[in-house]
Each structure stands twice: as C-alpha cells, then as structure tokens.
C-alpha positions in Angstrom: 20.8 -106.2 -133.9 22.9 -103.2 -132.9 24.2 -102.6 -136.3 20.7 -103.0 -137.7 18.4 -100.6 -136.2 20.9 -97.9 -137.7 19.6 -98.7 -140.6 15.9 -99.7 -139.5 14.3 -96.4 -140.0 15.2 -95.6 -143.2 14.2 -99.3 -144.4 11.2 -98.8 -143.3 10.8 -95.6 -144.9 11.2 -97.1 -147.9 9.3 -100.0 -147.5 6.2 -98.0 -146.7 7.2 -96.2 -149.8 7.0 -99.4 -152.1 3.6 -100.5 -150.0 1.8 -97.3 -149.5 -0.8 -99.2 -147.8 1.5 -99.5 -144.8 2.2 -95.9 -142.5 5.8 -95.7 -141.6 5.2 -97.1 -138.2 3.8 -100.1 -139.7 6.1 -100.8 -142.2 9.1 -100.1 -139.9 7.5 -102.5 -137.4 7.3 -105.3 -139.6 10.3 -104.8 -141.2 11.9 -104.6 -137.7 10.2 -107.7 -136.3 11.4 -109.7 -139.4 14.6 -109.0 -139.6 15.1 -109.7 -135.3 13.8 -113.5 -136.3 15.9 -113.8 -139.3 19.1 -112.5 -136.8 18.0 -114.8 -134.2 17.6 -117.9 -137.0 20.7 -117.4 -138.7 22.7 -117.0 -135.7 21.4 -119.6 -133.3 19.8 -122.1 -135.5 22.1 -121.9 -138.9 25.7 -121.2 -139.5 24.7 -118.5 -142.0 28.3 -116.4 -141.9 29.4 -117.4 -145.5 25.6 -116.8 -146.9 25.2 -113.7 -145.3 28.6 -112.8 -147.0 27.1 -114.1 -150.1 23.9 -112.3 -149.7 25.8 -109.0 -149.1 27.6 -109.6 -152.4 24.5 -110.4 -154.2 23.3 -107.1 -152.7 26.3 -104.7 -154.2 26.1 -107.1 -157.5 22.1 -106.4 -158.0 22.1 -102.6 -156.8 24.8 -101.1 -158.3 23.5 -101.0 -161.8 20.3 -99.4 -160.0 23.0 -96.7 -158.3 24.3 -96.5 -162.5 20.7 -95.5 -163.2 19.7 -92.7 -161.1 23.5 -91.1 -161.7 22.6 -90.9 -165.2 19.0 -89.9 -165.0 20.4 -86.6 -162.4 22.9 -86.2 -165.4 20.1 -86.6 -168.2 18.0 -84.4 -166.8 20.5 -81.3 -165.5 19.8 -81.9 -161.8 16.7 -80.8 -162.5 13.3 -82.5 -160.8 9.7 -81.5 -160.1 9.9 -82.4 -156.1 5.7 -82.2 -155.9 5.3 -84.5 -159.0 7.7 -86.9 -157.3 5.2 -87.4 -154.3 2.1 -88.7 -156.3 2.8 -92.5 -155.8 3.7 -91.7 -152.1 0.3 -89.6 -152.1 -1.6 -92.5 -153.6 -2.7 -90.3 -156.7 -2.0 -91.3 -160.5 -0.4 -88.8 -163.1 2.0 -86.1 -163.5 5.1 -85.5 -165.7 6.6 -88.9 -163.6 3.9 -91.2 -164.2 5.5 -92.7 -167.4 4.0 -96.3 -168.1 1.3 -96.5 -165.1 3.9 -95.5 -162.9 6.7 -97.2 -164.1 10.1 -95.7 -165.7 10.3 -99.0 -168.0 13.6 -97.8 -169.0 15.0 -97.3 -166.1 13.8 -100.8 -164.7 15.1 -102.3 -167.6 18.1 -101.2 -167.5 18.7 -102.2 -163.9 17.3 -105.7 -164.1 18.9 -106.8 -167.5 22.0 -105.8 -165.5 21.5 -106.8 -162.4 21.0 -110.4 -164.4 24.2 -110.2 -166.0 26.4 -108.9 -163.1 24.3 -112.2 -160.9 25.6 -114.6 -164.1 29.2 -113.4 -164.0 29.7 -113.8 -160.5 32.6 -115.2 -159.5 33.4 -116.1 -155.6 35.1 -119.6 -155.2 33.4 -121.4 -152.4 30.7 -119.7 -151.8 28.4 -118.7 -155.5 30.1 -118.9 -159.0 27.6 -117.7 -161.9 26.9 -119.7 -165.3 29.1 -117.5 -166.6 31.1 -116.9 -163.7 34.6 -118.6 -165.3 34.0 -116.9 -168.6 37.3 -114.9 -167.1 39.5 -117.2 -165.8 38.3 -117.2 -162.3 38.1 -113.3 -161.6 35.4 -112.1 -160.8 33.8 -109.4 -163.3 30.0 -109.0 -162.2 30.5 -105.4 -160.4 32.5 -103.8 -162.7 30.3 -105.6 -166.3 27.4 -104.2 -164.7 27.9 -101.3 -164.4 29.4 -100.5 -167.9 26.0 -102.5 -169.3 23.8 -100.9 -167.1 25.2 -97.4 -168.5 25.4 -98.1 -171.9 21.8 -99.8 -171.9 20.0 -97.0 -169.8 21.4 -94.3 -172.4 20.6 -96.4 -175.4 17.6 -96.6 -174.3 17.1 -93.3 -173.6 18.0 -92.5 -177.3 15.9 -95.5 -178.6 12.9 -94.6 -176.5 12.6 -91.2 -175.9 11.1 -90.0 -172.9 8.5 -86.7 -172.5 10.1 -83.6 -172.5 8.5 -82.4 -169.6 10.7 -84.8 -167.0 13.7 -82.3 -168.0 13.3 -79.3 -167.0 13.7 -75.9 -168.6 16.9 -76.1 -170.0 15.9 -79.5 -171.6 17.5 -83.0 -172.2 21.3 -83.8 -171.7 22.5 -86.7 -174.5 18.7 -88.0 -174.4 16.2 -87.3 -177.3 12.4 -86.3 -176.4 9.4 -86.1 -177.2 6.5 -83.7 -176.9 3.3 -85.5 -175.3 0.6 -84.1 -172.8 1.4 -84.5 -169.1 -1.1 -86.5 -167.4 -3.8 -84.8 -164.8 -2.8 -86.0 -161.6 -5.5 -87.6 -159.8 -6.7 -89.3 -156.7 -6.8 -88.7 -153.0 -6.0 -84.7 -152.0 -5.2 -84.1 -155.7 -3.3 -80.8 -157.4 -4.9 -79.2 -160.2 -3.2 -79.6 -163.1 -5.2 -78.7 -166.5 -5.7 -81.5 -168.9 -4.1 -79.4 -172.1 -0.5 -78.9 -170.5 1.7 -79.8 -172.9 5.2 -81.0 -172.0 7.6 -78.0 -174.0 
C-alpha cells in the first residue's frame, strides 16, 4: 500500500483523463479504493506473488510498444505540438488539428495493439506464462525486444501508408512521414475556442 499511493495520484489523473465524466478526486478515489481491496485479496486471501510478477511482465510487454509510439510521433513531428488542441477531449469538446478519426489516432492505436499482441504471443517465462509462440526461439524469451522493432516499423509504415493532416506537424512540417492537406476541424462543445471553419492545414 505504501509503494502504491506514490503512484496513486498520477493514476488517477489519468484515469479521469480516459473517463472525463469522473473529476480527479473521483477517479483517484475509486482507483484508490480498488486497488486497497485487490492488495488486501491478493495478499491475505491468494498467494498472488508469481501472478503479480506475471502481471508486471505483461505490463512492460503490452506498454512498451505504446512508449515506441509516442517516441516516434515527438520524432515525426519535430517536437513540435499544439498544447491547447491537446486539451479538447480533456475539455469534453470535439475537433481540432488532434481529433483524427472521432478522436482516435488509428495509427497510432494500431500500431500499439498489433504489437502489444505479438510481444503477449512470444512470451516466454518458464513456470509462470509461455505464449503460443513463446518457444518459437528455443526457450528465450523475445516479446520485449520483437515488439518494439514491430511496433516501430509498423507505426512508420503506417505513417507512410496513411498519411496523416499536415497541420499535426508544425511549421517546419513532417519528419520521414508523408501528409496531407485537409481542413482542421472547428472545435466544439463545452467553453469552446473559435476556430474558423476554412482553416486549412498548410
């Protein structure tokens, strides 16, 4: 419990990020009281040591590719990022040059769950969890590092496949990513910025 509430504010940051119906307090409450019942579970009624080893594995194995992901979006993009158009989902409004697919970065997500697939299929740790593919290299296990070589080779492919608006950028443009020139969405919704409906991304 000690080592966890280090890490409970910032959870529940997130999580009322991912539900914005939740305010921080309440998502860091609920967050909070779950994981003090699943402590008290897995330590009193169920020997969970090797799962929670396990799980922690299953953890680095699924996020990594994510971590591959952002790294080469920062890279893509020059560093460069509009900080207000990041907010809008946090703000509950709609649009802006992040707004992709409805919200969703498609590429992005499918580069980190195609990978995160792969790197749960070639895990390899005797005892505990061993893949499908898992003995595909003679008992060593290759998830983390097959992973993240997919997750960067499929991200950037994609990026060239699937070009995304030039106005997610910046000024100086794409790095080894092709785009393309398509109006930025309005944002709108609750305390919304005016942005005029003829911006073009350029």
């Amino acid at each position: 419990m000690a080592t966890g509430t280090t890490a409970l504010y910032g959870t529940g940051l997130d999580f009322s990020s991912v539900f914005p119906r939740l305010s921080r307090v309440q998502a860091t409450l609920l967050v909070g009281g779950l994981s003090i019942a699943f402590i008290f579970v897995g330590r009193f009624g169920l020997d969970l040591v090797q799962s929670i080893s396990t799980f922690a594995t299953m953890i680095i194995t699924c996020t990594a590719p994510w971590m591959v992901v952002m790294m080469l979006g920062y890279w893509t993009r020059r560093g460069w990022y509009d900080p207000d158009a990041l907010q809008v989902f946090n703000r509950r409004q709609r649009g802006g040059r992040y707004w992709f697919a409805h919200g969703w970065n498609w590429r992005g997500m499918t580069a980190w769950w195609v990978t995160a697939v792969i790197g749960v299929l070639f895990t390899n740790i005797p005892g505990q969890f061993v893949g499908p593919l898992g003995d595909l290299a003679g008992g060593v296990d290759i998830s983390l590092p097959l992973s993240l070589v997919v997750a960067a080779v499929l991200f950037l492919a994609l990026l060239r496949v699937f070009p995304e608006p030039r106005a997610v950028y910046g000024p100086e443009g794409a790095r080894l990513a092709r785009t393309v020139e398509v109006p930025v969405p309005p944002i709108s919704g609750p305390a919304a910025l005016s942005v005029p409906s003829t911006t073009l991304i350029s």
